[in-house]
N, C-alpha and C positions, 0 to 999 in steps of 0.2 A: 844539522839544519842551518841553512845561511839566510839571514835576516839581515831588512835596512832597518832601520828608525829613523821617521822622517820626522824631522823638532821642527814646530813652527817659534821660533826663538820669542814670538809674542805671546805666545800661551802666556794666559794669565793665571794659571793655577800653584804654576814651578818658578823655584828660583833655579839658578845656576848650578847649587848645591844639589837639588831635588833632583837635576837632571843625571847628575854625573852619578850619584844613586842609583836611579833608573837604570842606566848605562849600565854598571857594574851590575844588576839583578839581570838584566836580559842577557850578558853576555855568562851569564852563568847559566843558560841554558841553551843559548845559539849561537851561532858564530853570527856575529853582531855586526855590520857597519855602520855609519851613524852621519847623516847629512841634512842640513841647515834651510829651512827656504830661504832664499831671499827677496822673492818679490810672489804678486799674484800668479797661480797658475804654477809656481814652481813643486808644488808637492805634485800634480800630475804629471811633470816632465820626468821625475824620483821614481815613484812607483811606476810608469812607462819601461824604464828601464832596467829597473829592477826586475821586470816582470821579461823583456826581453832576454836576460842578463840566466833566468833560468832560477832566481831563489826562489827558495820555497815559504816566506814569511815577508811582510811588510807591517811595521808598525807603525802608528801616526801619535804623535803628543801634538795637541791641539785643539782646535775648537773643530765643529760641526764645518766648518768652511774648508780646515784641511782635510778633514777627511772625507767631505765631495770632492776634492782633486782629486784626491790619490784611489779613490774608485774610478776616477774618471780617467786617468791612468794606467789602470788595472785592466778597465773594460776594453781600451782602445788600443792596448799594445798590439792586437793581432788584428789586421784589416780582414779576417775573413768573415763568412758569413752567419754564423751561431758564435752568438751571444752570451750563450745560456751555459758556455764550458768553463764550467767553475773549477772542475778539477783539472786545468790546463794553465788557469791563472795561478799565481801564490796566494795565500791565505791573507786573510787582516785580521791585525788586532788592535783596537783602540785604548788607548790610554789617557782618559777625558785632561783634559786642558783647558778647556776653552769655560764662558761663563755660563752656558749651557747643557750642552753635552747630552742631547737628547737623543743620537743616534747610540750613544755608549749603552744609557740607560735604555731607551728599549731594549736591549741586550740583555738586560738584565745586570750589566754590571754598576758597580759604587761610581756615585759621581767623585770621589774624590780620587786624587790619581792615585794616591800611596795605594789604599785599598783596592783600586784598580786593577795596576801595578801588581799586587798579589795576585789577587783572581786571576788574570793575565796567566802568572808564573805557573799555577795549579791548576789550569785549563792546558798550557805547553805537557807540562810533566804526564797529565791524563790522556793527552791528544784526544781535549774534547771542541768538537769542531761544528758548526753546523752551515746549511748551505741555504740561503735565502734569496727572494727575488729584489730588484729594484723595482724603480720606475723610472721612463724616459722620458724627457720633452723634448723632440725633436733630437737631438744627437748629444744634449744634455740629459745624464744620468743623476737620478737623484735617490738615497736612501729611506727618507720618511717623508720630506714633503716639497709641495711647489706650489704655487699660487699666483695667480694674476688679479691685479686690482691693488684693494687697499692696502694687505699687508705688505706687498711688495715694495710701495710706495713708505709704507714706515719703516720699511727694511732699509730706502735709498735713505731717509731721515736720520736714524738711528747712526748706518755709515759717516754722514757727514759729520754729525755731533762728537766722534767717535775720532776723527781726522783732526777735530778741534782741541781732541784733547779730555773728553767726556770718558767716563768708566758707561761701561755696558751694565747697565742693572733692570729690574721690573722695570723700577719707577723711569728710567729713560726712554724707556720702550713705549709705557704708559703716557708718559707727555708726549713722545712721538706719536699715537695712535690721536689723543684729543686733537692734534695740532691737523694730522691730516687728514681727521673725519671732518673740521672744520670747513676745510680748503677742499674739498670733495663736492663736487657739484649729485649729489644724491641721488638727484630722480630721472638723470641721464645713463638708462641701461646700456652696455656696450658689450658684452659679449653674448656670443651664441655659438652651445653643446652643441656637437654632430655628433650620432653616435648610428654606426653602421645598421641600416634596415629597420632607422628609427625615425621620427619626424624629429627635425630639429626643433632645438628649446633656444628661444631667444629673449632678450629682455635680462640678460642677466648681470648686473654690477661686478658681483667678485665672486673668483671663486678659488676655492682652495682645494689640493689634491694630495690624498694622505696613500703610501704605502704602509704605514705603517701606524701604530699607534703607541700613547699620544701624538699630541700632534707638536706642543712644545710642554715647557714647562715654568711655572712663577712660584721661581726659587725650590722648593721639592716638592707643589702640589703640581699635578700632570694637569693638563688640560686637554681632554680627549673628547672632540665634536664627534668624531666618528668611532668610535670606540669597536668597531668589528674588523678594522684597517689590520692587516699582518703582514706580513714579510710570506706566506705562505699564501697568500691570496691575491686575487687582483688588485685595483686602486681602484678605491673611495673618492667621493667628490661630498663638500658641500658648499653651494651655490646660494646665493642672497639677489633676489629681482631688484631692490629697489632698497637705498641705505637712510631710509625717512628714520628719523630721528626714536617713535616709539617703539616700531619694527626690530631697528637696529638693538635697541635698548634690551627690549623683551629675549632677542635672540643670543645675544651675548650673554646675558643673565641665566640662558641654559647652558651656553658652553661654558659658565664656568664654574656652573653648580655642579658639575658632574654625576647628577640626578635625574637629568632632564633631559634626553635626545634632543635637538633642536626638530623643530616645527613649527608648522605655520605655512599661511601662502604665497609666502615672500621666500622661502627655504626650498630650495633644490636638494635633494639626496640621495647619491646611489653608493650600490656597494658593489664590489669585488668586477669592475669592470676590467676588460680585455684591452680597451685601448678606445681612442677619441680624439675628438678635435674640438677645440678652443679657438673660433674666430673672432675678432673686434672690430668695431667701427672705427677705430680709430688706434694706433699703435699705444699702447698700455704695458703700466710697469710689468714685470714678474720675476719671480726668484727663486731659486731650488735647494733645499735645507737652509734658509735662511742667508743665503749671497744674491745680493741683489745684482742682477743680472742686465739688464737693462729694459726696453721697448721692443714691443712686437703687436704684431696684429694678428696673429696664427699662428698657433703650438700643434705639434701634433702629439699623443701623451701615449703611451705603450707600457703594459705590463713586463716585465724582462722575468719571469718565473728561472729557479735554478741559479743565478747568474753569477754568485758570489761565495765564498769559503771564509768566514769569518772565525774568531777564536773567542766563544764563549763561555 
């Protein structure tokens, strides 16, 4: 079997030593080669070629960031017209890196890489495999989730603090969220649902779109709004009309009781949709697994059923 590993050299979970470890465990069961990112967007140029190139494995160390390239990568090597030929692409395996690592852990596997790394090796050896869907916005492919609005806009927060010099943890994510619920003009709704042979829904502040579930994580507790979200089913939405202060409060206070479905008549919620459209009055952040992406006024969002060969 000929495998890449594609190292995001910032991963913050390995040192140098962890790596070359790594290295030496995969190549005892693949024929290994092993390349470096060096800027944005360069793990999808990696696994692009890889995938050209005819391997049958691609590995990613890193965060949730590297490994939307390198699907995005994977998805795009072939300009033709189905999506959905998983068994035409190479396989992926992740080997968490990054200070989240929520696509790993849907998987089912250890956040931490060493343990990872194992399951990895005893997944290879059993050639236990499974094939799951994405989700798409617009010609961005995403694993578990994407959002327009608030979070996106704490995602560009979180980035810049992060450029400063900042560690990525809860608590920065946390001061990021107070800071731009503050600077959030609340009661000016801006998007509006299309959903095929349906009345549109308008009036809508943020909204967030789960393939998968959870949706993240703070520290190892999940945090799952939509908790019916799968890799085997369509994408999940939930939608908030208006970000007034008790509303906001009440609703948050269910996503993160894990108790509570969110509701209310401020809460939009669907499940296992086929595809949609996200318009806005005005160009608005968004961002897909957690990369902040930039502004848009129109997404278009598609289920991708099939689409991918993962190693779990």
């Amino acid at each position: 079997m000929r495998a890449l590993l594609v190292v995001n050299p910032n991963a913050t979970t390995t040192t140098e030593r962890g790596r070359d470890i790594l290295v030496r465990a995969l190549r005892s069961q693949v024929d290994l080669d092993v390349a470096y990112t060096q800027r944005r967007g360069h793990a999808a140029d990696l696994a692009r070629e890889a995938a050209r190139e005819g391997l049958d494995l691609v590995v990613t160390l890193g965060g949730d960031g590297t490994v939307n390239e390198a699907v995005n990568g994977l998805m795009t090597f072939d300009s033709g017209p189905a999506p959905d030929r998983a068994q035409e692409r190479p396989a992926l395996a992740v080997v968490p890196g990054g200070s989240t690592n929520v696509f790993a852990r849907a998987l089912g596997l250890p956040s931490d890489w060493a343990e990872g790394t194992g399951a990895i090796l005893e997944a290879l050896r059993d050639r236990r495999e499974r094939i799951i869907g994405l989700g798409r916005a617009d010609d961005r492919y995403f694993t578990f989730c994407a959002g327009m609005g608030i979070d996106a806009e704490v995602v560009r927060r979180v980035d810049q603090a992060r450029r400063k010099g900042s560690t990525s943890t809860p608590w920065l994510y946390f001061r990021a969220t107070m800071a731009q619920f503050a600077a959030t003009n609340r009661r000016m709704p801006l998007l509006t649902l299309e959903l095929p042979g349906e009345p549109a829904q308008s009036g809508i502040t943020w909204m967030l779109v789960q393939n998968t579930a959870p949706w993240t994580y703070i520290g190892e507790r999940p945090v799952d709004p939509n908790p019916r979200a799968s890799f085997d089913t369509g994408l999940d939405v939930l939608g908030l009309r208006e970000l007034q202060v008790a509303s906001t409060a009440r609703t948050v206070t269910q996503i993160l009781s894990n108790r509570h479905e969110p509701k209310g008549k401020q809460v939009v919620r669907m499940h296992d949709l086929s595809g949609f459209t996200l318009t806005a009055a005005k160009p608005i952040a968004f961002q897909v697994d957690g990369e902040y992406l930039g502004e848009c006024d129109k997404l278009d969002f598609a289920s991708v059923p099939g689409a991918l060969r993962v190693v779990c």
